[in-house]
C-alpha positions as CSV (number, residue, x, y, z in Angstrom):
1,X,-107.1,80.2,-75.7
2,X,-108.6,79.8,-72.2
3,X,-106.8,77.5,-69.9
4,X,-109.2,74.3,-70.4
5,X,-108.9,75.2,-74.0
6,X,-105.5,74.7,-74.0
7,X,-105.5,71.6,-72.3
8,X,-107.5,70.3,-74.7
9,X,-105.9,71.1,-77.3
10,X,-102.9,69.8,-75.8
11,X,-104.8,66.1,-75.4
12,X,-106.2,66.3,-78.8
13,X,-102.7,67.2,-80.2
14,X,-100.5,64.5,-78.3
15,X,-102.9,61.7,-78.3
16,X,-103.6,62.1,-81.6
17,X,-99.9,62.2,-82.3
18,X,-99.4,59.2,-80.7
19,X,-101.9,57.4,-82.8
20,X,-100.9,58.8,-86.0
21,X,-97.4,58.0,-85.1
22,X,-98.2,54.5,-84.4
23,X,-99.4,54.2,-87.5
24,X,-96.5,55.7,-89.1
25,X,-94.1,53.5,-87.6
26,X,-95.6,50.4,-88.7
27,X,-95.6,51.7,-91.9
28,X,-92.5,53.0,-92.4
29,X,-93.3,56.6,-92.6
30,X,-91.2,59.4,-90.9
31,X,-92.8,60.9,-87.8
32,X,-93.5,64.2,-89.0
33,X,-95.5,63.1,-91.8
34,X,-98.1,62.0,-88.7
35,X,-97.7,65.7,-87.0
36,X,-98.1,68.0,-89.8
37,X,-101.6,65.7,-91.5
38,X,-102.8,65.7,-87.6
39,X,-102.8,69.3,-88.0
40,X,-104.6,69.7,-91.1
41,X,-107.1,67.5,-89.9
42,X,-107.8,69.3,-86.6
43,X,-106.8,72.6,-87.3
44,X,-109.1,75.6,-88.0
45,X,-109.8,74.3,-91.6
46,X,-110.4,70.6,-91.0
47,X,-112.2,69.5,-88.4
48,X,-111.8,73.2,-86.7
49,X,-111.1,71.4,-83.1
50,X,-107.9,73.0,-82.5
51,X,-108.3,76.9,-83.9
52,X,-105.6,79.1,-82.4
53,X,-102.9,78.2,-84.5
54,X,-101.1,81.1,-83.6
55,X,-100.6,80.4,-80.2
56,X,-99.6,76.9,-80.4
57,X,-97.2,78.2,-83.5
58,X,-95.5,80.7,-80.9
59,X,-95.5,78.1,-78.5
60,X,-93.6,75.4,-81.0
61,X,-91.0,78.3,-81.8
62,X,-89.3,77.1,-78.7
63,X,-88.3,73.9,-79.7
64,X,-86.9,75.2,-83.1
65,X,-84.7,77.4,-80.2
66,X,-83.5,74.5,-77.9
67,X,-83.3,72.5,-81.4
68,X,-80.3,75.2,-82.7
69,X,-78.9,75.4,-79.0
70,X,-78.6,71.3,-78.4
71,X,-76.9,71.9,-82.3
72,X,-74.5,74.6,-81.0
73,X,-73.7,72.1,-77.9
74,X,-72.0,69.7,-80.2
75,X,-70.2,72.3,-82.2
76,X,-66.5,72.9,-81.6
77,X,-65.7,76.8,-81.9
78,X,-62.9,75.9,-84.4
79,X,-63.9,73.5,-86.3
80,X,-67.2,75.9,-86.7
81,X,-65.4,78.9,-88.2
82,X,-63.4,76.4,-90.3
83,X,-66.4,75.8,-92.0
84,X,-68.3,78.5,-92.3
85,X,-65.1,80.4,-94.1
86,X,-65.7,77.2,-96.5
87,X,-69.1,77.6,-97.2
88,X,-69.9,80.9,-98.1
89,X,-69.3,80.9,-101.5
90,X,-71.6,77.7,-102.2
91,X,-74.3,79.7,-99.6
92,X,-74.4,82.3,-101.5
93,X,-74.3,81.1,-105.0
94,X,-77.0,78.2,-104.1
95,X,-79.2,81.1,-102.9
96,X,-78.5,83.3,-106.4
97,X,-80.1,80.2,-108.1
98,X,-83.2,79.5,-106.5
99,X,-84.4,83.0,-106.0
100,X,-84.1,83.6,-110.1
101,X,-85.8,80.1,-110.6
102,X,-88.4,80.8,-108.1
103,X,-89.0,84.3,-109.6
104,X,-88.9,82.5,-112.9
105,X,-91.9,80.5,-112.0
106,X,-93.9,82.9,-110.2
107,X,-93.7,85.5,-113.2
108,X,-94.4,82.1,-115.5
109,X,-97.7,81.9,-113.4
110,X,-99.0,85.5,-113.7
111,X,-97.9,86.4,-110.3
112,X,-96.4,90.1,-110.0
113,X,-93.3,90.8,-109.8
114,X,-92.8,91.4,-106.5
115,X,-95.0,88.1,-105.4
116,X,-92.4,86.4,-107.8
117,X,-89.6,88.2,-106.1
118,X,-90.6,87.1,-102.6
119,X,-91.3,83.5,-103.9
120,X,-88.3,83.3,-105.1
121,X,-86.7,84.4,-101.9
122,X,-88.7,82.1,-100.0
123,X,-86.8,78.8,-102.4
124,X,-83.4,80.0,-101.5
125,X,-83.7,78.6,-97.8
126,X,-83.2,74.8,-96.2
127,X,-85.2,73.6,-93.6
128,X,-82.6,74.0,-89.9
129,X,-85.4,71.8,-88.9
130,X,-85.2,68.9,-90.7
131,X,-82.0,69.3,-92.1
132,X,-80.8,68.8,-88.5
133,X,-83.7,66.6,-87.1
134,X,-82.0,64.2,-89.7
135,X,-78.7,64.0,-89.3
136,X,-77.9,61.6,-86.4
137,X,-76.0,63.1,-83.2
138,X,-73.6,60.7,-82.1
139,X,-72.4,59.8,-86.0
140,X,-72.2,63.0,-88.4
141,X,-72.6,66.3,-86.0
142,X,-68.8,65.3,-84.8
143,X,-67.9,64.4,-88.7
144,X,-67.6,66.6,-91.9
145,X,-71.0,66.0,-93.4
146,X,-72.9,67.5,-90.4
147,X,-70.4,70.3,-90.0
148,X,-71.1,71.0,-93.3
149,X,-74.7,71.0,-93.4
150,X,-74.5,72.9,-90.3
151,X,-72.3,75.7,-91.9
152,X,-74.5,76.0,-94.8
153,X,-77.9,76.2,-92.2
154,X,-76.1,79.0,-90.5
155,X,-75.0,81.2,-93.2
156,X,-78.2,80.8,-95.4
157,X,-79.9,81.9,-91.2
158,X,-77.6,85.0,-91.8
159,X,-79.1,85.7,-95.6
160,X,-82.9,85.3,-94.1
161,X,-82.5,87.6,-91.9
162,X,-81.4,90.1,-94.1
163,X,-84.4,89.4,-96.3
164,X,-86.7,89.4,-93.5
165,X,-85.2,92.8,-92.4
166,X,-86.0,94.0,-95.8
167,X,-89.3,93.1,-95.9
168,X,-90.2,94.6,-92.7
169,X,-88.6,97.7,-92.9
170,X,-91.0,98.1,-95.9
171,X,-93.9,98.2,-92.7
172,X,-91.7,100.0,-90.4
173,X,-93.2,103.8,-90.7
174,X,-91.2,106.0,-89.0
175,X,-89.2,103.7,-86.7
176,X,-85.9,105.0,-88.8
177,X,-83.8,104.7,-92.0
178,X,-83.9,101.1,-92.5
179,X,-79.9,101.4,-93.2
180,X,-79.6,102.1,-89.4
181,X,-81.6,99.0,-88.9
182,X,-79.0,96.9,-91.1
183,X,-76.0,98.4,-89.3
184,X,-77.5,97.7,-85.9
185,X,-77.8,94.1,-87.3
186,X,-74.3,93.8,-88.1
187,X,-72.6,94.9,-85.2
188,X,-74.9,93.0,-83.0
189,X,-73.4,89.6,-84.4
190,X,-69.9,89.9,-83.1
191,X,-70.9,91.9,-79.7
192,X,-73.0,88.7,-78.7
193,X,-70.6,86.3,-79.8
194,X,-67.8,87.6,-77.7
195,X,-70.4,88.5,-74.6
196,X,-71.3,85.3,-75.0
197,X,-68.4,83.4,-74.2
198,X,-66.8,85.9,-71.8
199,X,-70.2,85.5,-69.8
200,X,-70.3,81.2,-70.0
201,X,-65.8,81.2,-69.2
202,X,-66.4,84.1,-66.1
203,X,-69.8,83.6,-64.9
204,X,-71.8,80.2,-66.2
205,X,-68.9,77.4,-65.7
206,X,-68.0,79.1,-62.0
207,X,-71.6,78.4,-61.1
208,X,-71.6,75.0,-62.8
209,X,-68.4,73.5,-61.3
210,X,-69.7,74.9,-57.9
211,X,-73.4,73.5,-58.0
212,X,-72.9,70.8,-60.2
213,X,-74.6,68.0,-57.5
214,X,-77.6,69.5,-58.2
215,X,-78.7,68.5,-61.4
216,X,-82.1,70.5,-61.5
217,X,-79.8,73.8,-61.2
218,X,-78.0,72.7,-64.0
219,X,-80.9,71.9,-66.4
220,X,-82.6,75.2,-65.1
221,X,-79.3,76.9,-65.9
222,X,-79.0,75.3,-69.5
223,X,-82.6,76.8,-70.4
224,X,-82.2,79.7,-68.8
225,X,-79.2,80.3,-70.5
226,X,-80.5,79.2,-74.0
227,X,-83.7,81.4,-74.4
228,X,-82.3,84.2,-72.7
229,X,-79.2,84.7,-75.3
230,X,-82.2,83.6,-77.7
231,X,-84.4,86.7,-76.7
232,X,-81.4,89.3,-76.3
233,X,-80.3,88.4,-79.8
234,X,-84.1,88.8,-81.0
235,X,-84.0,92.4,-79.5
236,X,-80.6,93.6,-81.4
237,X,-81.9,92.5,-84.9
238,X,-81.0,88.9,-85.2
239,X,-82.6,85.7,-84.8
240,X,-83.5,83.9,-81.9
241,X,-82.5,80.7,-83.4
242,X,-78.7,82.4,-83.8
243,X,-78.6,83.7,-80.7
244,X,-79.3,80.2,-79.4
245,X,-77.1,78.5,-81.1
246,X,-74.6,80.9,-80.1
247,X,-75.6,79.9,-76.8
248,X,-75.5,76.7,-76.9
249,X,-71.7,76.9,-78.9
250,X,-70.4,79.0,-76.1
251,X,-70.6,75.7,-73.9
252,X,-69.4,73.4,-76.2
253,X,-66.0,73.2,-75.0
254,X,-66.8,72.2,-71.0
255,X,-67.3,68.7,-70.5
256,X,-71.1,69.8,-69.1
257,X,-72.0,70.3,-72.7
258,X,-73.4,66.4,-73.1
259,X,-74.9,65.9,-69.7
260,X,-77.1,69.2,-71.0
261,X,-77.9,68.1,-74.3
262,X,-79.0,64.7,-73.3
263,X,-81.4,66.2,-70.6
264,X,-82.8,69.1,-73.0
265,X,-84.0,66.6,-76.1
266,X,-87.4,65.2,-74.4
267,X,-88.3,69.0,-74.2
268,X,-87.0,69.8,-77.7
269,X,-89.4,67.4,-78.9
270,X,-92.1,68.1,-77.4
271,X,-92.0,72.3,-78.4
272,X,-91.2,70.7,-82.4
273,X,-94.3,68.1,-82.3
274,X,-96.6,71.4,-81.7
275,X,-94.1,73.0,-85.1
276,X,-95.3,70.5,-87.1
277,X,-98.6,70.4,-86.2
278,X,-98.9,74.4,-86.5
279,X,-97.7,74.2,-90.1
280,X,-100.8,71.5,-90.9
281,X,-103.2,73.2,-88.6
282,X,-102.6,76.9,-90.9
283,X,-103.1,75.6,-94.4
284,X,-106.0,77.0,-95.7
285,X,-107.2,73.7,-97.8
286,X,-109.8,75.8,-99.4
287,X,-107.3,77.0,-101.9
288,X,-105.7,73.8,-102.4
289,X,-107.2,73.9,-106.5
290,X,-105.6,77.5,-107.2
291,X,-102.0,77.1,-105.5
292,X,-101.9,73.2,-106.6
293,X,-100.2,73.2,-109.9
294,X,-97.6,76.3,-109.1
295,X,-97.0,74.5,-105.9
296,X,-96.4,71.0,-107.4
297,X,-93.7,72.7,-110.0
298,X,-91.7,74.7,-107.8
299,X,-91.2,72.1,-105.0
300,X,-90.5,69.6,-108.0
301,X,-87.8,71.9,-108.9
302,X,-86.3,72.6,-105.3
303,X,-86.2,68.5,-104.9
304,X,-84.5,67.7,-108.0
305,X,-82.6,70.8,-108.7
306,X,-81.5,71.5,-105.0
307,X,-79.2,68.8,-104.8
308,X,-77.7,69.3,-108.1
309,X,-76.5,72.8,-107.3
310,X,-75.3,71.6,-104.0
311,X,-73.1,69.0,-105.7
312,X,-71.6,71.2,-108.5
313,X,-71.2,74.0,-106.1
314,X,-69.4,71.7,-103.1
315,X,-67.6,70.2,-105.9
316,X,-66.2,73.3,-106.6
317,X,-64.9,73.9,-103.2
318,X,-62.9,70.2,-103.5
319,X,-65.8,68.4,-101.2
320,X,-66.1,64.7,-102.9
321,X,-69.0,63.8,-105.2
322,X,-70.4,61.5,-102.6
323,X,-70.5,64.2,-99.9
324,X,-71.5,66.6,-102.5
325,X,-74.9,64.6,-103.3
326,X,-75.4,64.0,-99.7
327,X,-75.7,67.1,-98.7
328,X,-77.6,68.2,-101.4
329,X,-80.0,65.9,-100.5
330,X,-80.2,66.3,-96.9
331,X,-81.0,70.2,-97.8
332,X,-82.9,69.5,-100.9
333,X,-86.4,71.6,-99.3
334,X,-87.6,75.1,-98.4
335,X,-87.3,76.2,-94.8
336,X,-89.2,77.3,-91.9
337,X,-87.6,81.1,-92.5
338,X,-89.7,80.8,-95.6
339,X,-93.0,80.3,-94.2
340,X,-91.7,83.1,-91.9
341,X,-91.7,85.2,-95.2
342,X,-94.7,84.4,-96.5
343,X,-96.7,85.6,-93.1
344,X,-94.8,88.8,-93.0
345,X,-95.0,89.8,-96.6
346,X,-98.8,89.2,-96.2
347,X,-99.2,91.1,-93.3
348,X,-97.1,93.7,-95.0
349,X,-99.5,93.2,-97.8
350,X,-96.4,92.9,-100.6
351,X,-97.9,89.4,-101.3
352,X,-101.4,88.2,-101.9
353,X,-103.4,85.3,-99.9
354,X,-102.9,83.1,-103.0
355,X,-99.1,83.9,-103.4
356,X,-98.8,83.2,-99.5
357,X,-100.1,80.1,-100.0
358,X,-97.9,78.5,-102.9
359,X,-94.9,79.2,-100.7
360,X,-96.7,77.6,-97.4
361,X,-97.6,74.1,-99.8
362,X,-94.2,74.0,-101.4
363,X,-92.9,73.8,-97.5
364,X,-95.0,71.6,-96.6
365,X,-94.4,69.7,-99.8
366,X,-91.0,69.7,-100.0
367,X,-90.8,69.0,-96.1
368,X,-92.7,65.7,-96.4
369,X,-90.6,64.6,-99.9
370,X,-87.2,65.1,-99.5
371,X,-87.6,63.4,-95.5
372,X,-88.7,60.6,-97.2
373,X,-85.5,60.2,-99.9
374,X,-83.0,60.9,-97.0
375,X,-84.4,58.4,-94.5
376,X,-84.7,56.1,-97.5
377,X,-80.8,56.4,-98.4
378,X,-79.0,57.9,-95.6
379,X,-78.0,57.5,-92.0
380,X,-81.0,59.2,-89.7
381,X,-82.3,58.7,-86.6
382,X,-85.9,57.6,-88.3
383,X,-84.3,55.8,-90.9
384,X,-86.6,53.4,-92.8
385,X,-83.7,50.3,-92.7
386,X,-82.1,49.4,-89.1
387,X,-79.2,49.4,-92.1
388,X,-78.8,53.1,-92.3
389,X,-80.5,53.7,-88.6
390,X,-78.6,55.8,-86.4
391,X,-79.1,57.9,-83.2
């Protein structure tokens, strides 16, 4: 995009928002809804106003960054590993199940068998996004319902990027045996964790209690800090989202922690309007008739099924019924990491345009349906009753 481009793009994009928002609010829908249609309707195969969807989608990726860094900030160390020790097993086995259903369906549909494969990895992921974006700050991050969801975001991040390892050390040439790749990936874990908080207790708290008048250092400091334990973890093998969060869990413990989340949220929003509208904006509608029916089914299933699983398999680990459904619900979609598997397996060529596209419309599906039965019956910032309303 050339400069004026971009600006345009920018107006088209935020007033158009704006609009589309207004309309949502007066009729009850969530927000997102507004951003991702906006994007099919401007994007490359709508109205082909705004057409580099890559850019803008790069652009977004930062706000799914300070999104899991503003998460780590309200995450205390102990009560994190806690949970995480608790949720693997329901991680794991909820994972198991979705990616034999979705290879299930996709061998049901004529699909091959690795297309199947690959869409049934894509089913065994929930949305960080909106699994996150709905669970208000002040009343569940600090409770057992948001630690929980959290646990389960992080470990099934963990699982994706082993998948998304795998399928791109299949296009890797001769960079090396992709088993070095693997180790690489599991040694980097624990030596940013532990760099990370000996750099924020020697280093990033000194200069925050000394320059802590100036509260532009300290929001330059926050970001700063943020994408670049985001990038470094991106270069040993991980994600950027972990090594953000990892970032942003580092500083949970000093009493700056708040002051920093509050002043980074306009900016998350901003970077996860452009998300949305990137996902709308890349959907090729011209194979809306051929994906339709596999794409209605399997997001069908991932509604209904997901929380089910989640409930039997919580239940197992003594979590109540109640908090058992709710979580399942709250997680009850596909996530961003598997859009981020369809475009790689494409590019890879292990899947087909087609294929591709089922897993892209069951996102976007099951994005738009299961916000809608959470802000209908649970506590969320853009709940549908001031009843279950909460920042």
């Amino acid at each position: 995009m050339e400069e004026h481009n971009l600006v345009f793009s920018f107006f088209l994009i935020f007033t158009g928002a704006a609009v589309l928002a207004s309309v949502a609010l007066y009729t009850r829908q969530p927000l997102l809804v507004a951003y991702i249609v906006l994007g099919a309707i401007l994007g490359p195969y709508g109205m082909e106003l705004v057409t580099d969807t890559r850019l803008l989608s790069e652009i977004s990726h930062i706000g799914i960054i300070f999104l899991l860094f503003l998460l780590g900030l309200d995450m205390q160390p102990s009560h994190l590993v806690h949970m995480l020790k608790k949720a693997t097993l329901v991680a794991v086995g909820s994972s198991a199940v979705f990616l034999a259903l979705g290879y299930g369906v996709g061998i049901g549909f004529g699909y091959t068998q690795t297309e199947s494969l690959i869409i049934g990895a894509a089913l065994m992921f929930s949305s960080t996004i909106i699994g996150i974006k709905l669970l208000p700050t002040t009343v569940l991050h600090h409770r057992h319902t948001g630690e929980l969801v959290v646990g389960l975001l992080l470990l099934q991040d963990v699982i994706a990027i082993i998948v998304l390892l795998f399928l791109s050390s299949g296009d890797n040439g001769d960079s090396g045996p992709s088993w070095m790749i693997y180790l690489k990936t599991l040694f980097a874990l624990p030596l940013i964790i532990i760099s990370a908080f000996a750099f924020v207790k020697y280093v990033l708290l000194k200069l925050i209690l000394r320059f802590d008048r100036f509260h532009e250092y300290i929001f330059l400091l926050a970001i700063g800090w943020c994408l670049g334990l985001a990038e470094i973890a991106q270069l040993m093998g991980l994600s950027a989202e972990m090594g953000a969060f990892t970032a942003g869990v580092a500083l949970a413990t000093s009493p700056i922690s708040q002051y920093i989340a509050t002043s980074l949220k306009p900016l998350r929003d901003f970077f996860l309007i452009l998300f949305f509208f990137s996902i709308g904006a890349s959907f090729n509608l011209g194979l809306v008739e051929q994906i339709l029916l596999p794409s209605i089914i399997l997001a069908m299933l991932v509604l209904s099924l997901k929380p089910v699983i989640f409930r039997y398999l919580l239940s197992s680990i003594s979590e109540s019924p109640k908090l058992a459904w709710e979580v399942g619900f709250r997680l009850g979609q596909i996530s961003e990491f598997s859009l981020l598997i369809a475009y790689i397996s494409t590019s890879a060529l292990l899947i087909g345009e087609e294929a591709s596209h089922v897993i892209q419309a069951t996102a976007i599906l099951t994005f738009l349906l299961s916000t809608y039965v959470v802000i209908f019956n649970y506590p969320s910032p853009i709940a549908a009753s001031d009843r279950l309303r909460r920042d």
